[in-house]
Structures are given as C-alpha cells and as structure tokens.
C-alpha positions in Angstrom: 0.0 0.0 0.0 3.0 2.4 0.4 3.5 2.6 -3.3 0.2 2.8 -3.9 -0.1 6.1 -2.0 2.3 7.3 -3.9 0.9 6.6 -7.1 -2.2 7.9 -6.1 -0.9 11.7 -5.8 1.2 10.8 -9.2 -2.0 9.8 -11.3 -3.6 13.1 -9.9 -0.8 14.6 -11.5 -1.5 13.2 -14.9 -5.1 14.1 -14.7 -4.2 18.0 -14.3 -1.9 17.7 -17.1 -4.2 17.1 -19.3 -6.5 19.9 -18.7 -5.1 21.7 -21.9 -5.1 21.9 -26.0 -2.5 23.3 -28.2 -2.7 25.4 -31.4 -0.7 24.6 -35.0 1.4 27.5 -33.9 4.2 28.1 -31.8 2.9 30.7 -29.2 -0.5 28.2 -28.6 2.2 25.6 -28.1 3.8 27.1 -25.4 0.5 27.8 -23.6 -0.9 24.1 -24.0 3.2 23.0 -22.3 2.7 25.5 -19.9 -0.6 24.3 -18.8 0.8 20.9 -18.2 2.9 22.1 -15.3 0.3 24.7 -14.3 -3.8 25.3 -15.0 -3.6 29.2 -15.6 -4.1 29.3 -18.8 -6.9 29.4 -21.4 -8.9 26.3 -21.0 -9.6 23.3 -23.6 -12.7 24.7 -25.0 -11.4 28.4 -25.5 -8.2 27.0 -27.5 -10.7 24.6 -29.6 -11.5 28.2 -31.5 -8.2 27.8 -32.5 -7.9 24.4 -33.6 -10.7 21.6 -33.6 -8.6 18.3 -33.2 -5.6 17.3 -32.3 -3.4 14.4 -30.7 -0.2 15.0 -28.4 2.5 13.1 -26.9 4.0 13.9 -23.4 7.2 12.9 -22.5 8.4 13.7 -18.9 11.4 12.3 -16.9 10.9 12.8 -12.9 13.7 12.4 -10.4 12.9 12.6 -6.3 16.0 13.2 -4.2 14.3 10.4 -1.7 11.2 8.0 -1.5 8.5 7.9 1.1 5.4 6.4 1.0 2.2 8.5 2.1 5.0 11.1 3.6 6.5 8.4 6.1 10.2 7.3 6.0 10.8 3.6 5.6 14.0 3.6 6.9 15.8 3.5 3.7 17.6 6.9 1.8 17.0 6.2 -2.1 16.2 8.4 -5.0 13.7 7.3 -7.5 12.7 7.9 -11.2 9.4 8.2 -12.8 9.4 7.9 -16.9 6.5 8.8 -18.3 4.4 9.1 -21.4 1.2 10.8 -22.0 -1.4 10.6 -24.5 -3.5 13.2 -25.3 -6.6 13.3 -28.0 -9.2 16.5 -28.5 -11.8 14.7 -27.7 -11.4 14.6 -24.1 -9.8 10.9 -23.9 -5.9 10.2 -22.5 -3.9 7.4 -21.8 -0.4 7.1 -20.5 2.4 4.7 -19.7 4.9 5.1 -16.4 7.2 3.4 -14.6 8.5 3.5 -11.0 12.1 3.0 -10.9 14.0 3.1 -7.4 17.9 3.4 -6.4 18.1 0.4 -3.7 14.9 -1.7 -4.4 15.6 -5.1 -5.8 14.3 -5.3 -8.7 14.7 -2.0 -8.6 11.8 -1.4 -11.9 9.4 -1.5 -9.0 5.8 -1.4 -10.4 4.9 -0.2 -14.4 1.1 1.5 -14.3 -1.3 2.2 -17.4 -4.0 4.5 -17.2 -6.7 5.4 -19.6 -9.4 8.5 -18.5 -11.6 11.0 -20.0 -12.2 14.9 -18.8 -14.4 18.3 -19.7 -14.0 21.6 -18.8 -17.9 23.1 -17.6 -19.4 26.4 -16.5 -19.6 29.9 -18.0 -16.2 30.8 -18.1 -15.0 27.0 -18.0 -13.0 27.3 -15.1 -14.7 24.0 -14.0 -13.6 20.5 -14.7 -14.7 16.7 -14.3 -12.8 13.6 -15.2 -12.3 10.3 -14.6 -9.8 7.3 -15.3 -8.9 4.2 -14.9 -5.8 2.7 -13.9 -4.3 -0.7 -13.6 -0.6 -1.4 -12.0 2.0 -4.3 -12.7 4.7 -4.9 -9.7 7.9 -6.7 -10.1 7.1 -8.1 -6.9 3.9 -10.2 -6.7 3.6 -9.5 -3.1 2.2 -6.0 -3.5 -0.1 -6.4 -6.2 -3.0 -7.0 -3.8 -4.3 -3.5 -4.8 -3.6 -3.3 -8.8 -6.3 -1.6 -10.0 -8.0 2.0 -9.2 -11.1 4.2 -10.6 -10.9 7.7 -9.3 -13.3 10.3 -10.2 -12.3 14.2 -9.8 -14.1 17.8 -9.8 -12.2 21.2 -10.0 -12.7 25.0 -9.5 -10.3 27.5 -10.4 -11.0 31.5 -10.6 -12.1 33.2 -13.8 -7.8 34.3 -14.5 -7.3 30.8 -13.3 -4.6 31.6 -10.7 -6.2 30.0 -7.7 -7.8 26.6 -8.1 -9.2 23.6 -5.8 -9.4 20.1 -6.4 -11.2 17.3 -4.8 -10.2 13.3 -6.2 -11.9 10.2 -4.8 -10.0 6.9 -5.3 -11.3 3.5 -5.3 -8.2 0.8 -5.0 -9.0 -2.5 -5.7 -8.1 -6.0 -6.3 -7.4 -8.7 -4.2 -8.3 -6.3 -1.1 -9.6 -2.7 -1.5 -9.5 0.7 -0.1 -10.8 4.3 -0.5 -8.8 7.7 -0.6 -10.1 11.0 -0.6 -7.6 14.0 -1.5 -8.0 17.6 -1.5 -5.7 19.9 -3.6 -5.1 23.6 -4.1 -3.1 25.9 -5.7 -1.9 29.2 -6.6 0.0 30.5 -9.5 2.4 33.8 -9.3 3.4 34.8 -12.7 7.4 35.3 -11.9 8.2 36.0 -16.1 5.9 36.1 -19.4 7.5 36.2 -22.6 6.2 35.2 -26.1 8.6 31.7 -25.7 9.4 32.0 -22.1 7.5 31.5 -19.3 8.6 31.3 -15.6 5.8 30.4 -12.4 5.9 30.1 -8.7 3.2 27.5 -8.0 2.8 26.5 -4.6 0.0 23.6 -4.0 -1.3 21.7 -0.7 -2.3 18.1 -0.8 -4.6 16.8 2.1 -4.8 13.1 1.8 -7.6 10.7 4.1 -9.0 7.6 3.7 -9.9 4.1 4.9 -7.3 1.6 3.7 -4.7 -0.9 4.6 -1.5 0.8 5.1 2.0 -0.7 5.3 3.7 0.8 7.6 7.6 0.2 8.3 9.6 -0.3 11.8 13.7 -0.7 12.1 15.1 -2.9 14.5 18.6 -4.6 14.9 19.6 -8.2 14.6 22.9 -9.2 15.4 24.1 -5.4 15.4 22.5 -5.4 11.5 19.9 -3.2 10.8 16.4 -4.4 9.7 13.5 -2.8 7.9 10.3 -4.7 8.5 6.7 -3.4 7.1 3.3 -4.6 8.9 0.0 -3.6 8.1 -3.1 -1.5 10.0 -6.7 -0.8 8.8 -7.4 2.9 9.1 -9.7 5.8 8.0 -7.9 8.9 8.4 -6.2 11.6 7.6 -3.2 10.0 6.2 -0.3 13.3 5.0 -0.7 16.6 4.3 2.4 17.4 1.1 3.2 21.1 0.7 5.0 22.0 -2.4 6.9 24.9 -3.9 7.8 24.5 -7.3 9.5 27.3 -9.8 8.4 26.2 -13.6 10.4 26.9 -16.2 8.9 26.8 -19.6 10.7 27.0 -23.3 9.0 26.6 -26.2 8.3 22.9 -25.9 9.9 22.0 -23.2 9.3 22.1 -19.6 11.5 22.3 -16.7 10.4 22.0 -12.8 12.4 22.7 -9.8 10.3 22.1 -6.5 10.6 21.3 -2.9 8.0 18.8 -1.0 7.3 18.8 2.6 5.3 16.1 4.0 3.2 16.3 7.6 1.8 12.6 7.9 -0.8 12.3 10.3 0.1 9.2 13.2 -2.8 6.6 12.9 -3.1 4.0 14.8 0.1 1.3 15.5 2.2 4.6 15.2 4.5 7.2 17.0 6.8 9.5 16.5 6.1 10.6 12.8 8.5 13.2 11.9 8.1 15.6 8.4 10.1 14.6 5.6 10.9 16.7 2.7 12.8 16.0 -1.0 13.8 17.9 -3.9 11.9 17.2 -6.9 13.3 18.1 -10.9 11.1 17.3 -13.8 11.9 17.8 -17.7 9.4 17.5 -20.3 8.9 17.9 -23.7 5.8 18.4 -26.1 5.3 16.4 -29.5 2.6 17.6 -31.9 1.1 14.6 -33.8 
C-alpha cells in the first residue's frame, strides 16, 4: 500500500496535465506546455476556436531526491525515477504509460502503471472541470499487487484568470483487497516571467490526503548489530499526509523544466508514534510532441 499512495498523488498529477489543447502555432504551443505544469491558462474549450482536433505526446522524466510512501520514512535513503508518457486526443480521452524506478529496491523497476481517463471543462467561463480514469498497476514483486487496480473520479474550480484553483479526487483501490482515498488539492500560480517563448511560475499547491485503507507501515530494529527494515499492516480511516510543495516552472518553447521542494506532515494513525516531516527535492523535464 505504500506505493500505492504514492501513485495515487502521481496519477492526480497526470489528470491536471491534461486539462489543456494546443494550437498549430508556436505561441499556442507554449500555452498548452505551460498548462501541463500549471492550469492558468486558457482552457480546452477556448483553444478549440483555435484548432478543432488534435493528438499529443508527453514525454516527462521525474527524479525525487528520496522516497516515502504517504510522507512516512521507511527507513531506507533512495532516489527514484518516474518515466513517463502521456497521450492526449481533442476529444477529451488520455492514456499514459509510467514506470516507478527506485535506487536500492531489488528489482529496482518496482511497479509499471497504465491509465486510460476522460475529462471536460464546464461552466460559464470554463473554469470548471470533471474527469475520470482508470488505472491498472503491474509490480515486479507479486507481493504487492494485492491493490492493482484504481477508478478515481475528480471535480475542479479555479477562478475566472485561473490563478487560484481547488481540487477534490476520490479513489477506489482494488483488487485482491480494496481501499478508498479522498484528496484535497489547491493551488496558486504567481506569474514570476511572461515572454512570447518564455514562461517562468511560482506555483505552490497543498495536498490533504484521508482515507480508509490498509496501510504498510515500516519499523527498524537490529539483529545481530544489523539493521532491519520490517513493514506490517493496520486498517485505518484517516487523515493519512498533508504534502506542501513549492515549485519554480520553467517553460521554453516545448519543453518544460520543474524545480520544486515537498514537505510532507503525515498524520500518526493508529500502531504509530513519533512521525516526523520529511521533505525532498523534486526536478522534472518534459517535452511536447505535436502529432
């Protein structure tokens, strides 16, 4: 369940991505690869005056300085890598491709996820948004697949310049066991540069993360003088982390560059003590193909 958290507040990430559509030129280009780092500008049915149709690949490498798993340490430093490729068609229907890759895991390709969904933007100035999407994961390790699939439904807000926006995602995990998460997101967007090609963006966001689930924790002991991580497992419905995160976005052309800091505040539940915050650096490149 660790890494299932985790991909949870990923797969919301690929649902706001996909909130925008680009234009034949260059300058509606920029403002489609801006909007997949951040949801302040025009929205999907305003750029359809510009162009009717069209399909998109999204290509995006993510490194994480460390790992934790719904904001808790598990007792092991690691960075970890998150390839990723994103479909996107006019017609409101995505699909992507990622990977989980981790620096001491063995084998270290740790779970590959597919995910298939559908949005709209609503509302008189269309600065409101449903969606939906499937998702299905495959772990390298048979042991954690007890929760390989997920159905999440989502509604959004932002205001009418679309520089202040709420989210609200509801999760169903399921497979050989199940579990529900509820998460709350907002942001706000501080224009920092605006060029015709260049585009630079404080963003910071809070994610508030509850739900009833089974949750893997971890707890390090010593045997023989040799450290040992062991994970054991408690039923809950709570408030699981709260993740603050500040990230500068940098966006060229086609390409997207994202420098942020996370800070996690998990919430004890019961079986633990002594939680402390944990924080990593984040960097994330990306690049835009017209098809």
């Amino acid at each position: 369940m660790r890494k299932i958290l985790y991909l949870f507040f990923y797969l919301i990430c690929i649902y706001n991505t996909y909130s925008q559509e680009p234009s034949k030129d260059n300058g509606e280009i920029d403002k489609v690869v801006n909007a997949l780092f951040s949801e302040d500008e025009q929205s999907i049915d305003e750029l359809m005056l510009a162009l009717s149709k069209y399909q998109m690949l999204y290509v995006s490498l993510n490194y994480n300085s460390n790992s934790y798993f719904a904001g808790r340490d598990i007792g092991m430093d690691q960075y970890n890598l998150i390839p990723q490729i994103i479909y996107l068609h006019s017609s409101g229907i995505f699909g992507s491709i990622s990977a989980n890759y981790y620096e001491k895991f063995n084998p270290k390709l740790d779970v590959t996820t597919l995910a298939v969904g559908y949005g709209k933007n609503f509302g008189k100035h269309q600065n409101f948004r449903y969606g939906g999407y499937y998702s299905k994961y495959f772990y390298a390790n048979s042991n954690d697949d007890f929760l390989d699939n997920s159905l999440s439904v989502s509604i959004s807000a932002k205001n009418k310049i679309k520089t202040i926006g709420t989210s609200l995602y509801l999760s169903y995990l399921f497979g050989s066991k199940d579990a529900i998460q509820i998460t709350s997101s907002s942001f706000a967007t501080v224009k920092l540069l605006e060029k015709r090609k260049l585009s630079i963006n404080l963003k910071p966001q809070i994610s508030i993360t509850a739900g009833k689930q089974t949750i893997e924790l971890s707890r390090v002991s010593s045997i023989e003088g040799f450290p040992l991580t062991t994970y054991y497992s408690d039923n809950v419905f709570d408030l699981i982390n709260t993740q603050l995160n500040i990230p500068v976005q940098f966006s060229l052309n086609s390409f997207d560059v994202e420098i942020g800091y996370y800070i996690n505040f998990p919430n004890a539940i019961e079986g633990e003590t002594d939680l402390k915050n944990t924080s990593f650096l984040n960097v994330s490149i990306a690049y835009l193909i017209s098809l």
